[in-house]
Biotite code that builds the C-alpha atoms (Angstrom):
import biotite.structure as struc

atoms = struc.array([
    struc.Atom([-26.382, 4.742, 27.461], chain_id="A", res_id=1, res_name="UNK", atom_name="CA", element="C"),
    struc.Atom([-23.589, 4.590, 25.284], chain_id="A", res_id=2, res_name="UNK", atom_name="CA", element="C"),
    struc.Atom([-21.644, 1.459, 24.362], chain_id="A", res_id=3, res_name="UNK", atom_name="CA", element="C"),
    struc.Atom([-18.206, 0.901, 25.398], chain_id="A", res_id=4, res_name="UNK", atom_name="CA", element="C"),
    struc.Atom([-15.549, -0.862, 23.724], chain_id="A", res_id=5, res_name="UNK", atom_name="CA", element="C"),
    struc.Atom([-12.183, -2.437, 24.263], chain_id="A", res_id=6, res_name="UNK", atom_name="CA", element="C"),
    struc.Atom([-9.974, -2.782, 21.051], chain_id="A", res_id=7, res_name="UNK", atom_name="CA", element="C"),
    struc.Atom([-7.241, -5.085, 20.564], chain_id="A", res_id=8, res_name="UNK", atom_name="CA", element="C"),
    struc.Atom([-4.869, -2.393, 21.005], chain_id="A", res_id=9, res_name="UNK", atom_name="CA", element="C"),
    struc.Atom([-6.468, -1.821, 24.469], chain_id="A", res_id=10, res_name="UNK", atom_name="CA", element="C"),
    struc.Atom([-7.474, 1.305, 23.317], chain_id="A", res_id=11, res_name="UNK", atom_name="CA", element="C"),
    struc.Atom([-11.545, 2.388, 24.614], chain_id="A", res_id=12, res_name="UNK", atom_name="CA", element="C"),
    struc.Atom([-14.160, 3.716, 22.706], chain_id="A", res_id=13, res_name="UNK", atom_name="CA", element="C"),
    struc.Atom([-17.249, 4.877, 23.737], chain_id="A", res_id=14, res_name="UNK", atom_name="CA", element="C"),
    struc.Atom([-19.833, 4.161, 20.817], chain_id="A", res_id=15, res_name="UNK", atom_name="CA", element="C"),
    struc.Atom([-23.090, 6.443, 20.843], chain_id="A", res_id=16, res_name="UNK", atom_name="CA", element="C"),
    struc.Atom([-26.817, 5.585, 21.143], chain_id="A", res_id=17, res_name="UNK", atom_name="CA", element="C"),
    struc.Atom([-28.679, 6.033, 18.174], chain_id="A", res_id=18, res_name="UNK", atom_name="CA", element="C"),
    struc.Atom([-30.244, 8.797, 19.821], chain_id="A", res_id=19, res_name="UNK", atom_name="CA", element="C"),
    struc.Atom([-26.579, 10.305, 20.262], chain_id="A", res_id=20, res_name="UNK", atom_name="CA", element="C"),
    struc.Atom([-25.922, 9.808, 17.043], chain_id="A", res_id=21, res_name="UNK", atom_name="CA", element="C"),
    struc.Atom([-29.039, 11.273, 15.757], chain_id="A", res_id=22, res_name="UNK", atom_name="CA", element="C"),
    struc.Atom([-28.091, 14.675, 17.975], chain_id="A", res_id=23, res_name="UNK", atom_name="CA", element="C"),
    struc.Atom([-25.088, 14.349, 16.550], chain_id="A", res_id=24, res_name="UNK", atom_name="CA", element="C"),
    struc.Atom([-25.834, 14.373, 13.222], chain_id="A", res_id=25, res_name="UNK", atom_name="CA", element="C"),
    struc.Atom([-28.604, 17.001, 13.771], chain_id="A", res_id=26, res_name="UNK", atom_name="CA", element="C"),
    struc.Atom([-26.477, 19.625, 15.246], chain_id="A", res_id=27, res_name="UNK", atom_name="CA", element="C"),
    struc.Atom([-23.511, 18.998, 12.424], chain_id="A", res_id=28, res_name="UNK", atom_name="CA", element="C"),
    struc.Atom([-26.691, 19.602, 10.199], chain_id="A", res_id=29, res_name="UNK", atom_name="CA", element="C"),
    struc.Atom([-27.708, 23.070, 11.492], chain_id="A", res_id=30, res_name="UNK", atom_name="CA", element="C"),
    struc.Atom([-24.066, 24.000, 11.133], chain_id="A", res_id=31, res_name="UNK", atom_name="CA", element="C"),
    struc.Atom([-23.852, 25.994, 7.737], chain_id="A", res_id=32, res_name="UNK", atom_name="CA", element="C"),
    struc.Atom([-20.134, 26.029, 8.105], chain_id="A", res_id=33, res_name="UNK", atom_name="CA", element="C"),
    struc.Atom([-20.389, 21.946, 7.864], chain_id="A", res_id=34, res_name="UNK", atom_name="CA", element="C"),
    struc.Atom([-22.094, 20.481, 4.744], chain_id="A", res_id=35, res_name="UNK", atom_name="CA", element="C"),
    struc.Atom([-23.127, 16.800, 4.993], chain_id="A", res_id=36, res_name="UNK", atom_name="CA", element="C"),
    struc.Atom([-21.161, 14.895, 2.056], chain_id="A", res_id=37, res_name="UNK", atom_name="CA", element="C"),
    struc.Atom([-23.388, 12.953, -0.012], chain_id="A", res_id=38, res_name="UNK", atom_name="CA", element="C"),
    struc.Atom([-22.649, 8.954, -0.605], chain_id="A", res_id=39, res_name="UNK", atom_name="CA", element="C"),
    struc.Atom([-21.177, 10.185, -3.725], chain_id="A", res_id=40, res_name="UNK", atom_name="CA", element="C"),
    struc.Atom([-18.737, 12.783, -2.494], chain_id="A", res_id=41, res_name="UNK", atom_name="CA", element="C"),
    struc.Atom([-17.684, 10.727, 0.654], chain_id="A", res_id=42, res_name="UNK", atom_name="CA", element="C"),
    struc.Atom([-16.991, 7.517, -2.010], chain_id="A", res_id=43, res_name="UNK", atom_name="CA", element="C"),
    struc.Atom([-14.485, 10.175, -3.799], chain_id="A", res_id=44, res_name="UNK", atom_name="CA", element="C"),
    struc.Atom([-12.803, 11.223, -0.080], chain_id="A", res_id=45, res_name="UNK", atom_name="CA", element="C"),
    struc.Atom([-12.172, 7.823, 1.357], chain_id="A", res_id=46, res_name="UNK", atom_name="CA", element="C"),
    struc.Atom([-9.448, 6.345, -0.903], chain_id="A", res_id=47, res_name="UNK", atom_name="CA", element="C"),
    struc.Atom([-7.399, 9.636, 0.853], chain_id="A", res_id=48, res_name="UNK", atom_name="CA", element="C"),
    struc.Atom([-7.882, 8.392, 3.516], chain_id="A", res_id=49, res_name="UNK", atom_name="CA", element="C"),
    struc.Atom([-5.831, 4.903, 3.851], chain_id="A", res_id=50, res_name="UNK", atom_name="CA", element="C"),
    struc.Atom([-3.243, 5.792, 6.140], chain_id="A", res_id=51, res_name="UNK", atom_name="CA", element="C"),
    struc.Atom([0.558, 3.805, 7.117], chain_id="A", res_id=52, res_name="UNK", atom_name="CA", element="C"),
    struc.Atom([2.842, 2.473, 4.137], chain_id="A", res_id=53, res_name="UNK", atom_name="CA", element="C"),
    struc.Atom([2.346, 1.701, 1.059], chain_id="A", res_id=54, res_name="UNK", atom_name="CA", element="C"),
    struc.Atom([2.087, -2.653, 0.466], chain_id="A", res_id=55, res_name="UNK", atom_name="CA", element="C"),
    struc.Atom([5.247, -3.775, -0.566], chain_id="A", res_id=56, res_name="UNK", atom_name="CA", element="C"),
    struc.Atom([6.567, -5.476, -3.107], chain_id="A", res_id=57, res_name="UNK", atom_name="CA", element="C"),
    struc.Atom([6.893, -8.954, -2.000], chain_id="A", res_id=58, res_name="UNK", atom_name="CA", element="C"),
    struc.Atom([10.264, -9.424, -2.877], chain_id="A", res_id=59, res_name="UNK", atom_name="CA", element="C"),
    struc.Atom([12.351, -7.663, -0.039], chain_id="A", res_id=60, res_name="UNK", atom_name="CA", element="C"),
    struc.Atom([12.937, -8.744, 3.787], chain_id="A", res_id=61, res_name="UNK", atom_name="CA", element="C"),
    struc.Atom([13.006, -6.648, 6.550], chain_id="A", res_id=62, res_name="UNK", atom_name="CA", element="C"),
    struc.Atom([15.934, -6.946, 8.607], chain_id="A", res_id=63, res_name="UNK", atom_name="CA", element="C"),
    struc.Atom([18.546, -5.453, 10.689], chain_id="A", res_id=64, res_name="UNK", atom_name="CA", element="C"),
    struc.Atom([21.958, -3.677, 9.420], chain_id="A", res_id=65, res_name="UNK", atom_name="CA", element="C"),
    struc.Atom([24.883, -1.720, 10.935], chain_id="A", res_id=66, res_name="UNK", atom_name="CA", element="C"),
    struc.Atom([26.410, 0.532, 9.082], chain_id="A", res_id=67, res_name="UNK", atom_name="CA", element="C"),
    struc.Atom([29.070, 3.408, 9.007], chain_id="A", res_id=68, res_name="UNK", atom_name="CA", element="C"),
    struc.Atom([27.730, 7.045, 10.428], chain_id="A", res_id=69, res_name="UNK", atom_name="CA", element="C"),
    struc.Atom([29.548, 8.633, 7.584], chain_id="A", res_id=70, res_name="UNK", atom_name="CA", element="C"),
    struc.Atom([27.935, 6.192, 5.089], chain_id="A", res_id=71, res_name="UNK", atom_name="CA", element="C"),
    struc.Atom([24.379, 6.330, 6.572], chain_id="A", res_id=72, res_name="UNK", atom_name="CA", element="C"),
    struc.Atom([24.600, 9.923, 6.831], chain_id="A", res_id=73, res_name="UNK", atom_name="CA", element="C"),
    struc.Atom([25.689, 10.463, 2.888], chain_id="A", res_id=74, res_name="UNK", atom_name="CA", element="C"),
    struc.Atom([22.785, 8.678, 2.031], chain_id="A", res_id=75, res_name="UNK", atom_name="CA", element="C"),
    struc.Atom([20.298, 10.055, 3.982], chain_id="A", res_id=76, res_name="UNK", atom_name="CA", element="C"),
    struc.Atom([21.341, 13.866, 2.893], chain_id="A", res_id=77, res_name="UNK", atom_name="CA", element="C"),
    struc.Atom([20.174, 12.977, -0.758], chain_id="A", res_id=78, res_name="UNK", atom_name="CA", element="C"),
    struc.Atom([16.550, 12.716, 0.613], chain_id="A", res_id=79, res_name="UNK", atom_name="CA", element="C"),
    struc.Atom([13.921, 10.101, 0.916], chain_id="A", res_id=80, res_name="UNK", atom_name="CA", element="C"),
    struc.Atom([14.291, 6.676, -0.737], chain_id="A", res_id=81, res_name="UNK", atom_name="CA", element="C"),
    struc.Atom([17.829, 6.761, 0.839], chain_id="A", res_id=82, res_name="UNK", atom_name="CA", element="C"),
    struc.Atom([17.293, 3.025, 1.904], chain_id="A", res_id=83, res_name="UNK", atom_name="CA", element="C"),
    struc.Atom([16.193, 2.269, -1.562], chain_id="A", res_id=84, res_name="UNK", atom_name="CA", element="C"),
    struc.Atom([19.709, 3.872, -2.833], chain_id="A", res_id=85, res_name="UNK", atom_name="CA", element="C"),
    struc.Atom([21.081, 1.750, -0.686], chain_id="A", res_id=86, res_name="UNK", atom_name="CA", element="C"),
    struc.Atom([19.411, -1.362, -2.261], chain_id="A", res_id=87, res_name="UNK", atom_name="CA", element="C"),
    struc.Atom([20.300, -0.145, -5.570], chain_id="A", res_id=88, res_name="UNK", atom_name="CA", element="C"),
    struc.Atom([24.461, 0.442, -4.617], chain_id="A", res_id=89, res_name="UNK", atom_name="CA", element="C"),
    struc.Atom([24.428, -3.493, -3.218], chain_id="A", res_id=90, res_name="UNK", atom_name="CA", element="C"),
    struc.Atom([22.717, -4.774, -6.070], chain_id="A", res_id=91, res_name="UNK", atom_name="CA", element="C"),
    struc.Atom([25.364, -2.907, -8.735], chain_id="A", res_id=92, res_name="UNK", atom_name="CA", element="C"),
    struc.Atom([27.703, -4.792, -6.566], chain_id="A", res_id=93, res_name="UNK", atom_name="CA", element="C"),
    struc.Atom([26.320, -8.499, -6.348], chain_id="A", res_id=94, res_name="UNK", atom_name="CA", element="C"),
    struc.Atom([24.132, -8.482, -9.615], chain_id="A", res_id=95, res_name="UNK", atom_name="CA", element="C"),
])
């Protein structure tokens, strides 16, 4: 019987038997279409896997800001890193 399991998230997942997984992996297997990666080749994939942002810095602080439409909206139609634009155009003015 399969294992079941509650993650902090509340999210469920059912976890197989060894015996499922053995079918599992048998049938991927027998499926010419889907190669079994080697230690080697899955050590090369995982690093693309890491998923969210990037770590930051250190050295900035979220917070909260209201600004202008019209200014938000200039800064956003030159493309991502807007916000960092915007870090850059209050520095020039404080620094």
């Amino acid at each position: 019987m399969s294992k079941i399991l509650k993650t902090k998230s509340g999210r469920i997942l059912q976890v197989p038997t060894l015996a499922e997984d053995a079918a599992i992996n048998a049938a991927a297997a027998s499926d010419p279409d889907t190669p079994l990666l080697t230690d080697a080749q899955w050590a090369q994939v995982q690093p693309q896997l890491k998923r969210g942002r990037p770590v930051g810095s250190g050295n900035k602080t979220q917070l909260t800001l209201r600004l202008d439409t019209d200014v938000l909206n200039k800064f956003k139609a030159t493309g991502s890193g807007w916000q960092s634009r915007i870090n850059e155009e209050l520095k020039k003015i404080i620094i």
